[in-house]
KEMARMI-128656 format. One line per 4 residues: for each residue x, y, z of N, C-alpha, C. Coordinates in steps of 0.05 Angstrom, whole numbers, plus 5000, padded with zeros to 4 digits. Each point is the difference from the previous one (the first is absolute). Layout:
// residues N
X:Y:Z:X:Y:Z:X:Y:Z  ...
//
This chain:
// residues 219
7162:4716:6817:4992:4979:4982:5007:4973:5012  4988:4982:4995:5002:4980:5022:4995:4967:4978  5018:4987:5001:5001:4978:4979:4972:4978:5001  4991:4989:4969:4973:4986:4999:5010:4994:4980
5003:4971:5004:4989:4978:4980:4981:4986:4992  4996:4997:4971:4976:4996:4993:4996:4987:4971  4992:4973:5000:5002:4988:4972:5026:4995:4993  5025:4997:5011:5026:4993:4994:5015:5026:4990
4987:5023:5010:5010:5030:5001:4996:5014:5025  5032:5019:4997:5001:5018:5023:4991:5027:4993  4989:5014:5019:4979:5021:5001:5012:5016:5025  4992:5019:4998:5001:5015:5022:4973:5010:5006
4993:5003:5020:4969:5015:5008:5009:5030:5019  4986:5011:4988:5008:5025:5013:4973:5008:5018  5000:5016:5028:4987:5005:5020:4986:5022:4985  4995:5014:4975:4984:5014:4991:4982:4992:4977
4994:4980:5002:4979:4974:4984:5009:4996:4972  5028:5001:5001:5007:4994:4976:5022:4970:4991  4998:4991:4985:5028:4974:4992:5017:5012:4977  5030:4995:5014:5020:5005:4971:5010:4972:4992
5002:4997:4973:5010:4972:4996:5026:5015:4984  5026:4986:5019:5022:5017:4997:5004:4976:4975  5007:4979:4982:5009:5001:4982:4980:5006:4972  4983:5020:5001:4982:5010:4982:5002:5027:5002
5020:5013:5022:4993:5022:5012:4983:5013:4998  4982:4986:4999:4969:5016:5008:4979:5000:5026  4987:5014:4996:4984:5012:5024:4975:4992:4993  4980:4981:5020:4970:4989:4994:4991:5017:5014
4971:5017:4999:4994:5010:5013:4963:4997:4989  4978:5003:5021:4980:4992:4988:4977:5020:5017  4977:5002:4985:4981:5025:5019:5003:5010:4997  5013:5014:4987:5011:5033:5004:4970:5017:5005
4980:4996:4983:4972:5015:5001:5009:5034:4995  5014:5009:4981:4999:5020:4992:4975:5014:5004  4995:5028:5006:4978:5018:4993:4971:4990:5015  5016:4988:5024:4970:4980:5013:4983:5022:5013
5010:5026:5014:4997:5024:5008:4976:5015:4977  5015:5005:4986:4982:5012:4977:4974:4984:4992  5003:4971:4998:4978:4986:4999:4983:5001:5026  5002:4994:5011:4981:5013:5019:4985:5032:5012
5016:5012:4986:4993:5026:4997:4983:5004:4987  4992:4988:4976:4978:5006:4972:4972:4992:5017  5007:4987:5029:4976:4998:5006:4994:5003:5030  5012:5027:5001:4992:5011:5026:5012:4997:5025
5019:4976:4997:5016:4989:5027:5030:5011:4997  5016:5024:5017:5010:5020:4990:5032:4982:5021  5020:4996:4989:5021:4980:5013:5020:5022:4992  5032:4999:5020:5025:5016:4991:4997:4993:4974
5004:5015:4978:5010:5006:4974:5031:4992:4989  5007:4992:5018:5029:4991:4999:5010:4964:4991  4974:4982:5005:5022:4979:4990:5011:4992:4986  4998:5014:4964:5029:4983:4988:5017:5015:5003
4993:5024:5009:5033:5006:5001:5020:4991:5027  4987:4992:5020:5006:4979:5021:5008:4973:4999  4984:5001:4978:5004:4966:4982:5031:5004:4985  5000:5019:4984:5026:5000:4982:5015:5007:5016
5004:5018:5026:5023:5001:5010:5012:4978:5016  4983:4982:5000:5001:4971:5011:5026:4981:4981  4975:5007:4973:5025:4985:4986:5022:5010:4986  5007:5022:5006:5028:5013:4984:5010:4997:5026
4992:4998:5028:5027:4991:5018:5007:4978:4999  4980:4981:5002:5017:4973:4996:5012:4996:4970  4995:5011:4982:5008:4992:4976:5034:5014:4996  5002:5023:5017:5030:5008:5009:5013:4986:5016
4990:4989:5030:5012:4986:5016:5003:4976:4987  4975:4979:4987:5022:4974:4986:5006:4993:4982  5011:5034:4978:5019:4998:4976:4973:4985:4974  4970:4997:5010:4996:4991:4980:5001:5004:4971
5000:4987:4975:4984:5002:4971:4986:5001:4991  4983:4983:5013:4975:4991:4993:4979:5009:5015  4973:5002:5000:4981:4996:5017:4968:4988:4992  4994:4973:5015:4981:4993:4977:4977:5003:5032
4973:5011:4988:4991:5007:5019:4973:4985:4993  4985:4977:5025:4991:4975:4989:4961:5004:5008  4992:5029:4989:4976:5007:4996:4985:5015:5026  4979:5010:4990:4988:5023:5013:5014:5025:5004
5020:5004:4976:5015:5019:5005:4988:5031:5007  4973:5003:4986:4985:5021:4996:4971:4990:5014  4998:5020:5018:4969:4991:5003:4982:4988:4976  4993:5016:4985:4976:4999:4983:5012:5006:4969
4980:4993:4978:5020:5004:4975:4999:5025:4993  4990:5019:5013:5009:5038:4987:5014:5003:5027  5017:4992:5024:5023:5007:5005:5019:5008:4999  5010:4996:4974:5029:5011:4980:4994:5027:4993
4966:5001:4994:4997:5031:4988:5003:5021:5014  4990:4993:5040:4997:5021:5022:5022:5002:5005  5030:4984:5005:5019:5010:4999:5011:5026:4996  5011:5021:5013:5001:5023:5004:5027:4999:4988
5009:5027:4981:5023:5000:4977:5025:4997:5021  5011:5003:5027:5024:4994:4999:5005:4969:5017  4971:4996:5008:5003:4973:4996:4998:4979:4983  4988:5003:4981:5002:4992:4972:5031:5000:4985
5015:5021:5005:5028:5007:4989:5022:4978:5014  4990:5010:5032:5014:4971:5009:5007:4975:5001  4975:4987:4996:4990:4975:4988:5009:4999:4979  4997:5011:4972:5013:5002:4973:5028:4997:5001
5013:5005:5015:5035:4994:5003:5013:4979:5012  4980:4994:5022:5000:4976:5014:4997:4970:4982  4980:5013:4983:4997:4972:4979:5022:5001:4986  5011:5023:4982:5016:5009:4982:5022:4976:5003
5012:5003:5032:5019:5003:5008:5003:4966:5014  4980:4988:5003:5000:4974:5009:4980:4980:4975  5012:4973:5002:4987:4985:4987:4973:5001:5026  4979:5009:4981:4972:4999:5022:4984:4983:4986
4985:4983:5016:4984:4985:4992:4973:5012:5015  4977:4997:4985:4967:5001:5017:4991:4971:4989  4994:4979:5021:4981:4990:5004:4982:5005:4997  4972:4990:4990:4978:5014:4998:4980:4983:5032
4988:5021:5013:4981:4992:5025:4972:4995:4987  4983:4993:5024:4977:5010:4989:4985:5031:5001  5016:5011:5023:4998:5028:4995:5007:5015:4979  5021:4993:4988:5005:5022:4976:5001:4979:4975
4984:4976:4996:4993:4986:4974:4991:5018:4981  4986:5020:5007:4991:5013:4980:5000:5033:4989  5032:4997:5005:5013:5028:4994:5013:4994:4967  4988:5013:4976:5009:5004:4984:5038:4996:5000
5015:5025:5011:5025:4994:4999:5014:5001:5023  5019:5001:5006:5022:4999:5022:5011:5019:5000  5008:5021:5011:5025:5017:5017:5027:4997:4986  5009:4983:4970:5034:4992:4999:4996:4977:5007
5024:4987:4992:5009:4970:5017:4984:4971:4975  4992:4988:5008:4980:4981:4982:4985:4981:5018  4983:4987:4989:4977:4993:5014:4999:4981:4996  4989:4974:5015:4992:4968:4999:4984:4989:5014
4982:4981:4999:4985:4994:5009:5013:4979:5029  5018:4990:4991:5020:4988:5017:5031:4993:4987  5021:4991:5018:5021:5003:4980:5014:4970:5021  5021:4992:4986:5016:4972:5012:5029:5007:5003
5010:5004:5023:5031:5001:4994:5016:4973:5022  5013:4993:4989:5025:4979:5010:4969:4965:5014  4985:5004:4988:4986:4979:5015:4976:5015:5018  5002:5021:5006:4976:5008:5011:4985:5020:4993
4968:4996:5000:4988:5020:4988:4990:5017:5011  5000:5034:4990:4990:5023:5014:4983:5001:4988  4971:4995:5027:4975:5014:4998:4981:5024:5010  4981:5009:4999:4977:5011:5022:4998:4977:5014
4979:4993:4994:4987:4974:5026:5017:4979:5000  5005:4985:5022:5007:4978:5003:4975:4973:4986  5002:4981:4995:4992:4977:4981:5012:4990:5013  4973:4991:5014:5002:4969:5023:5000:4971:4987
4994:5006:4970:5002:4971:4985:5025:4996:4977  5016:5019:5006:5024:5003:4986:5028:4982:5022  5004:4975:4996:5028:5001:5023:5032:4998:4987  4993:5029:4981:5033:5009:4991:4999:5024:5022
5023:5008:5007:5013:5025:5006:4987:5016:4998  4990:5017:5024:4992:5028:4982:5001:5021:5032  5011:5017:4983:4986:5029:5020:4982:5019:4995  4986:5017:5015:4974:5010:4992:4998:5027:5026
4974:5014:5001:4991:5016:5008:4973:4996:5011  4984:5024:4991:4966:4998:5009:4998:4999:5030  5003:4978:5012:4987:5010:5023:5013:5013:5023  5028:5021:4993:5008:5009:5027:4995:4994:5019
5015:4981:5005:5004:4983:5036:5013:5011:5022  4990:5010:5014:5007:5007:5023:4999:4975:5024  5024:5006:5022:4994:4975:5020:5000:5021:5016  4977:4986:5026:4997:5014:5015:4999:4984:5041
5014:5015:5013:5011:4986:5010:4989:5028:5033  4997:4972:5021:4985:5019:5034:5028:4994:5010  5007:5016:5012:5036:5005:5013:4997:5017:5031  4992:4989:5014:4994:5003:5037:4982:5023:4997
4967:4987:4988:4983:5023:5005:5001:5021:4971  5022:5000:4981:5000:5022:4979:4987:4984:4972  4994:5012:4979:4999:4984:4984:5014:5013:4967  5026:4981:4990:5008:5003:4991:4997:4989:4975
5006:5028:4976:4983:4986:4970:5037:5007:4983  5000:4985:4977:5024:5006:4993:4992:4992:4971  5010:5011:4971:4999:4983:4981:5022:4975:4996  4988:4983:4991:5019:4980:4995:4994:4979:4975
5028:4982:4989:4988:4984:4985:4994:4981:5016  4985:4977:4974:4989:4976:5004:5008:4981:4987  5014:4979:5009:5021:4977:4989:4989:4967:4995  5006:4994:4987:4986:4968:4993:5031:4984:4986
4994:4980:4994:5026:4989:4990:5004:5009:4963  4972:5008:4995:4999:5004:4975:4989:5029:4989  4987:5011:5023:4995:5029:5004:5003:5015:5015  5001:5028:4987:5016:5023:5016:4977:5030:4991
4986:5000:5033:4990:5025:4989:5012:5028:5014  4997:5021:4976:5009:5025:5009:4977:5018:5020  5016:5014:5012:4987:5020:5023:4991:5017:4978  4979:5021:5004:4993:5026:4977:5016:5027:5012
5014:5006:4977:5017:5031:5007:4987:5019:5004  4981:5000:4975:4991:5031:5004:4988:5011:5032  5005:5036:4994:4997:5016:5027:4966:4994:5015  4979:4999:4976:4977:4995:5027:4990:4976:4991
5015:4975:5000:4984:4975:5005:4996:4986:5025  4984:4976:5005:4988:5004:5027:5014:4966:4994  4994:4985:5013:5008:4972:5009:4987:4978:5000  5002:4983:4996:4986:4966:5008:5020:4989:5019
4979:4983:5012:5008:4978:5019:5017:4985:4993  5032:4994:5005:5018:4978:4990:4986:4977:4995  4979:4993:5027:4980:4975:5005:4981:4992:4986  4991:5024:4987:4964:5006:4986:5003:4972:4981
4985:4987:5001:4982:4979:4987:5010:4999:4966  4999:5023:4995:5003:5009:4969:5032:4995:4992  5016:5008:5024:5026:4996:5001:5011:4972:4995  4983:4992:5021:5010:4972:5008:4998:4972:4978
4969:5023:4984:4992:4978:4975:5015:4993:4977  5008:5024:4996:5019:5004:4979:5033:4980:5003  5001:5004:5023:5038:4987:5016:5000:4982:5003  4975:4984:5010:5001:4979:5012:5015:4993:5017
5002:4972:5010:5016:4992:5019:5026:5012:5011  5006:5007:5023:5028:5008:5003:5008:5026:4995  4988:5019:5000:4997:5023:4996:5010:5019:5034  5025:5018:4990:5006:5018:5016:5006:5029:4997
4988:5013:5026:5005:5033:4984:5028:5007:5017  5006:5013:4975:5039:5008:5009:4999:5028:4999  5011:5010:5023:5001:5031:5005:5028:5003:5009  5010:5022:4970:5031:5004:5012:5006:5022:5021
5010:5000:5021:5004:5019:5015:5033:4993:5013  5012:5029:5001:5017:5001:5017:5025:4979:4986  4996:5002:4969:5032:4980:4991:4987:4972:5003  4977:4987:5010:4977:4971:5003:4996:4995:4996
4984:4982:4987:4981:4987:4980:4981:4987:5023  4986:5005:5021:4975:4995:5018:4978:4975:4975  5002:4983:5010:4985:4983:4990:4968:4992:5016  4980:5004:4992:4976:4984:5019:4991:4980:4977
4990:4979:5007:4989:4975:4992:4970:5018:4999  4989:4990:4982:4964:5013:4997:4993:4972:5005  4965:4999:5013:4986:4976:5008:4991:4988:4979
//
């Protein structure tokens, strides 16, 4: 875990696309895309069968390694809104305890806007704690605090001839976007246009590695 400050708060970023905010003791985590496997299955494109449960074992380790309480997870948690239903019973059971057992928050994405209910835990469209607000998308015309999700940023980086992709966040003086957890999501450009629109000026993608906080300046 590797120290990040942000909005007049210390954070930790962890190298598995996650942030703990140690005086909330909670765990941000965003993307998850539950059941993304199965959704694509209903139509013929046949993927491992395995990501939430790759996904959840994601987050019951870090949620052991940093003692969290809480976990507010800041949308697209579920692919699609019957997600929760394909859930297979002992992954479903898992999840159920996990909420039980942590203050869980769901963000609502635009992927799962339109899921009747939630998994446990409680649901918001967005929520505000200590001055900064947790969203899905970042709001490029908002300049309070906020952290967010949606577009899983990856930076990607040519290293003598190889080319190296990594998730990472994306930092502004007033925003902070999260990398996407879940097991088969794919990546955006730290750089992409869409990124940059949203951040504006001064925008850098931070990849923790190795105890680091690796900073690049985006153009």
């Amino acid at each position: 875990m590797v120290p990040l400050s942000f909005a007049g708060h210390e954070f930790l970023a962890l190298p598995e696309a996650a942030l703990f905010w140690p005086a909330h003791s909670a765990l941000l985590v965003a993307d998850l895309h539950f059941e993304k496997a199965s959704w694509y299955a209903r139509f013929g494109q046949f993927l491992p069968p395995h990501d939430s449960r790759a996904t959840l074992d994601m987050i019951e380790a870090l949620a052991e390694r940093t003692g969290a309480k809480a976990l507010w997870s800041l949308g697209d948690s579920f692919h699609d809104a019957d997600g929760a239903a394909r859930l297979d019973p002992a992954t479903r059971e898992r999840l159920a305890a996990l909420t039980d057992r942590l203050d869980w928050v769901w963000i609502t994405g635009n992927h799962d806007i339109g899921m009747a209910q939630m998994p446990g835990g409680r649901r918001c469209a967005d929520m505000q704690v200590d001055g900064i607000w947790l969203r899905h998308q970042a709001d490029a015309a908002d300049p309070r605090p906020e952290i967010s999700g949606h577009f899983h940023p990856k930076f990607r980086l040519s290293v003598r001839g190889r080319h190296v992709s990594r998730r990472c966040f994306v930092g502004s003086r007033t925003k902070l976007i999260l990398p996407a957890l879940g097991a088969l999501t794919g990546g955006l450009d730290a750089g992409h246009g869409e990124i940059r629109r949203v951040m504006g000026v001064g925008a850098t993608a931070l990849v923790p590695v190795a105890g680091r906080l690796l900073r690049f300046p985006l153009p």
